[in-house]
N, C-alpha and C positions, 0 to 999 in steps of 0.2 A: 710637544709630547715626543720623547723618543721610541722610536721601534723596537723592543726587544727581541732578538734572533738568534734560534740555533741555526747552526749546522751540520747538517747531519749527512757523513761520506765516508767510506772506508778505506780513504788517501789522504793521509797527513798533509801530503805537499798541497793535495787538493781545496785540501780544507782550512788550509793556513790564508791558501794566495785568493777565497773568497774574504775570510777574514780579515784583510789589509783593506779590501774595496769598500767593504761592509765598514769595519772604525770608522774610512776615511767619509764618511756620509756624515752630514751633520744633524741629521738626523732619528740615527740607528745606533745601536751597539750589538756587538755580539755579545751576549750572556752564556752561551756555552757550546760545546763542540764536541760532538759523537762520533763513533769509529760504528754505530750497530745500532739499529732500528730503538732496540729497548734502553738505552744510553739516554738515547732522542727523546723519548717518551718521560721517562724519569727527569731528565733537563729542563722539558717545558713544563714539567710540570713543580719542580723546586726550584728554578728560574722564572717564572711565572713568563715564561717567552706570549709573546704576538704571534711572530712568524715562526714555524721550522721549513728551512730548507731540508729540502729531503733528497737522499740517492735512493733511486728503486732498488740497486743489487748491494747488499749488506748483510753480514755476515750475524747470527744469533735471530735477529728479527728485521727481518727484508723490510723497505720502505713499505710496501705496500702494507705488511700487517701491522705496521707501526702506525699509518698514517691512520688506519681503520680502531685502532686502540685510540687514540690521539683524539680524535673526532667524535667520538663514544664520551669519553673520561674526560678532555676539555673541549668543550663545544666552541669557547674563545677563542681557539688558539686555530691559525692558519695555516695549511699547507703546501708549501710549495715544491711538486716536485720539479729533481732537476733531471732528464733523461740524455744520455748519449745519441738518437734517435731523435728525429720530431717526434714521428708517432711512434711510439714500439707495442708490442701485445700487451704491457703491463699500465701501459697511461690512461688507457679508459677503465679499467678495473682501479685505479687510484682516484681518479675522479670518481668514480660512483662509489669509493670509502669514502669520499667525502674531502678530499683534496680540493682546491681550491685555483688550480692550475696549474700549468709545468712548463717548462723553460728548458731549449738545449744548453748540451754543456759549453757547445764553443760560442756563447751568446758572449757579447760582448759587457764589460764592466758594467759600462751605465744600463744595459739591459737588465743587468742582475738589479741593482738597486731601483729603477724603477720597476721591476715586477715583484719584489719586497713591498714597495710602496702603494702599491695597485692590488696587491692581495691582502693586504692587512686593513684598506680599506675598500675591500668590497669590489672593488671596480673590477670592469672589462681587461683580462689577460688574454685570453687567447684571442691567437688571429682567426681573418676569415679563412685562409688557407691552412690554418692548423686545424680549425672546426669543420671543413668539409674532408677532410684527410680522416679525423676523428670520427664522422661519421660513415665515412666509408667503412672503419674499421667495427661501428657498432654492428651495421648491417650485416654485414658477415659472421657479427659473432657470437656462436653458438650456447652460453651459457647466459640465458636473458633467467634467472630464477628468482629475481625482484618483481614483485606488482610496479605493473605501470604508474607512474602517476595518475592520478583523478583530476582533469582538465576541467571536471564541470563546475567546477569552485571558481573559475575563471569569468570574469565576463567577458562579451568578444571583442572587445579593444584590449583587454592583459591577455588573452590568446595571441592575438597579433602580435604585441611587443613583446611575449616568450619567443615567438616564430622569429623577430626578427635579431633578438639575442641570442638565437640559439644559429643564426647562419654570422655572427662575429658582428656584428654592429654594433656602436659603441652608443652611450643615451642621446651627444648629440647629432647621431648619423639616424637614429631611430625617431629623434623629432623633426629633422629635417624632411626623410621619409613620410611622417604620419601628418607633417604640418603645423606642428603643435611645438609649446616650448620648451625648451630642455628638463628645466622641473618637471614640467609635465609629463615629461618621458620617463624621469628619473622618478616621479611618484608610483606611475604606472608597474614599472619595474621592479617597486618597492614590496607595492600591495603585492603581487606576485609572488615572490620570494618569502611573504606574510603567509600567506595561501596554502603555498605549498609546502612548508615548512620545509624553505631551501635556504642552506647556508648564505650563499652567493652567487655569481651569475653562472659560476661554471655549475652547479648545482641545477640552474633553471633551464642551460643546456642541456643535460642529460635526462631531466624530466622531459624536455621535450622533442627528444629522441626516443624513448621509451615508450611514452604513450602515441606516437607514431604521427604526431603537430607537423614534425619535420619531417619530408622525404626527399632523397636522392633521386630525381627522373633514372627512365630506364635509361642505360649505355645505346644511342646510336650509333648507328657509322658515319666514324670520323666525328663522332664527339669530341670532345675536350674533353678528358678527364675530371679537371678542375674545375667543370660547370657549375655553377652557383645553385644551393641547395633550394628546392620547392617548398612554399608550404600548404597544408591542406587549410 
């Protein structure tokens, strides 16, 4: 099956020299290429794209309200944004439109095309150290005007493997953790995303940020900043 891929950036050169990476994959094509959020959206949707790579800052319809239209209107279709930042102000307000993960820009070739491939089918993108950065940034931040997720549809083994998705563990780091085998993990994780009617895992991160599964211990002295996130 080939991957069908926008791109979506308001840099010709930019959007040309992913286009080269992206052909040269034997298993992708690019179907079209956006200068503006609403380009993006119209593309995937009469290209019948998989993936849109997305730029957050674009001119007519910013990635962000693109990817929130995108998500709405094709539920199929995946988004990936691409940020200049790891984490900037606008990457977890993308994720909770309903993104699918995000990628820097000075990520390396094969980075781009496996995170293409890893979002279109569902899997673990972010790191752990992008997920605890990310959550650093949910905590702080002030416009929470979504209901939390409803955790009690969970049983408490898919509570655990949301907890343990949600600090960057991949299904088989989560079976190794839980003991069990990788299916097993990867069922667990399934029914979850069933549950709570989540796209994908970045999805079941941020449900379980929201409904507060996941915390950040308080700052000690001479913490680590990067201390590995708690779960309740």
């Amino acid at each position: 099956m080939t991957i069908r891929v926008v791109l979506a950036d308001d840099q010709p050169l930019v959007r040309g020299g992913f286009a080269v990476f992206v052909n040269a994959a034997p298993d992708m094509t690019v179907v079209g290429e956006a200068g503006d959020g609403q380009r993006a959206v119209d593309l995937a949707r009469s290209e019948r794209a998989d993936v849109v790579v997305m730029d957050i800052r674009m001119p007519t319809l910013d990635g962000l309200a693109a990817t929130r239209r995108l998500t709405a209107e094709l539920p199929d279709v995946r988004v990936l944004i691409l940020t200049t930042f790891e984490v900037d102000e606008y990457v977890f307000r993308a994720l909770r439109a309903g993104a699918s993960g995000f990628l820097g820009k000075n990520a390396e070739p094969d980075e781009l095309i496996d995170a293409i491939r890893l979002v279109h089918r569902g899997d673990q993108l972010l790191s752990p150290a992008a997920t605890r950065a990310l959550v650093g940034r949910f905590l702080s931040w002030p416009d929470r005007d979504r209901p939390a997720a409803d955790l009690a549809v969970l049983t408490g083994r898919e509570r655990e493997v949301v907890a343990l998705v949600a600090t960057g563990l991949s299904n088989d780091e989560i079976a190794r953790h839980l003991v069990v085998s990788p299916h097993t993990a990867k069922t667990h994780v399934n029914r979850s995303m069933a549950k709570l009617g989540a796209r994908d895992r970045a999805q079941l991160v941020i449900a379980a940020y929201e409904s507060g599964l996941v915390v950040r211990p308080a700052p000690q002295t001479g913490a680590d900043p990067g201390d590995p996130l708690s779960a309740r």
